[in-house]
C-alpha positions as CSV (number, residue, x, y, z in Angstrom):
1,X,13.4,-19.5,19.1
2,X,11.5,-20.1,22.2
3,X,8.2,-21.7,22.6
4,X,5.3,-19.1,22.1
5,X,8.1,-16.3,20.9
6,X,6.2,-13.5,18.7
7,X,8.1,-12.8,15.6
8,X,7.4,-11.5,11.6
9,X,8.9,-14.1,9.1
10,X,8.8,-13.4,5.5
11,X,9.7,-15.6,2.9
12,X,9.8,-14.0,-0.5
13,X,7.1,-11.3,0.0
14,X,4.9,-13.4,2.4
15,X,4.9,-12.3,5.8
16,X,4.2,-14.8,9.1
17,X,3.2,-12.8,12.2
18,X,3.1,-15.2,15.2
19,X,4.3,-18.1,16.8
20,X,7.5,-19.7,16.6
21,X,8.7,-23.2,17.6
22,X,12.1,-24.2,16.3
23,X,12.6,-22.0,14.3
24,X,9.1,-23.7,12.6
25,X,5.5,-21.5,12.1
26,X,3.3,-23.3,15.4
27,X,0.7,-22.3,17.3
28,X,-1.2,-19.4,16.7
29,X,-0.7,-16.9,13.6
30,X,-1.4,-14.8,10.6
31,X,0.0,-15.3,7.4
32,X,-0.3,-12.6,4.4
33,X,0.5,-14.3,1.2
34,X,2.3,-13.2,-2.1
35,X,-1.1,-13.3,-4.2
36,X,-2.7,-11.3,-2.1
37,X,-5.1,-14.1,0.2
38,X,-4.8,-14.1,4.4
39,X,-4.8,-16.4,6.8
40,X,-5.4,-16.6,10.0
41,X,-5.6,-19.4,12.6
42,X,-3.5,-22.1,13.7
43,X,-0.2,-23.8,12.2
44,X,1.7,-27.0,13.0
45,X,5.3,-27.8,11.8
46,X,5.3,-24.9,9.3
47,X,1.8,-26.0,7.9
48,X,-1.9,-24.2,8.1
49,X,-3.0,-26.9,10.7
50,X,-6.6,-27.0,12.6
51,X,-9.1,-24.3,13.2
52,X,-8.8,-20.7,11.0
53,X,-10.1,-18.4,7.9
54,X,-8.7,-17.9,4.8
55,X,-9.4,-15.2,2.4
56,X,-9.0,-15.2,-1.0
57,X,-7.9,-12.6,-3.5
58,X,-11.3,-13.8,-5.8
59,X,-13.5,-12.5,-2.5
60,X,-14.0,-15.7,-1.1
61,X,-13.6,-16.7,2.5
62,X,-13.3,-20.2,4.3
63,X,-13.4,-21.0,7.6
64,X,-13.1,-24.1,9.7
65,X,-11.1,-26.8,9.4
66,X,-7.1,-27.3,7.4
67,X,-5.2,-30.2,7.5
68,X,-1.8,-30.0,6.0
69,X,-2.5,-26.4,4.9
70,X,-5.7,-27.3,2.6
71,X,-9.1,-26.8,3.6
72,X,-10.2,-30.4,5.3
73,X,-13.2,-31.3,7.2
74,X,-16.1,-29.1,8.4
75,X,-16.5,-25.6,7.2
76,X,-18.3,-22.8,5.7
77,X,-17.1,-21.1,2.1
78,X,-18.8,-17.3,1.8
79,X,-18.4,-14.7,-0.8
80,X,-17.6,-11.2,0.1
81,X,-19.6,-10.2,-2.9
């Protein structure tokens, strides 16, 4: 695909709604995993790369900084409780 192609992607039942590069999750995106969490923010090579928000199943919710699809760096943990 394209640079900056939209597409849906789904790997077992995740589903990847954004950017594409080489057939590779980059850029831009949302990500709605298997166990129920969501992510969404920014991706590199197939990893949750840089700024976004994750939320978890257990009603927590993390945003800032990922680095190799883990949460790295600055950022604030909430709960939606």
């Amino acid at each position: 695909m394209d640079k900056n192609s939209a597409a849906i992607f789904g790997s077992g039942n995740d589903i990847y709604i954004g950017n594409f590069y080489r057939n590779k999750r980059e850029g831009y995106g949302k990500y709605f995993l298997q166990n129920g969490s969501i992510y969404e923010g920014f991706f590199k090579e197939n990893k949750i790369e840089g700024r976004g928000r994750m939320i978890n199943i257990s009603g927590f919710v993390y945003e800032g900084n990922f680095h190799n699809s883990q949460a790295n760096g600055y950022g604030k943990m909430v709960s939606l409780d």
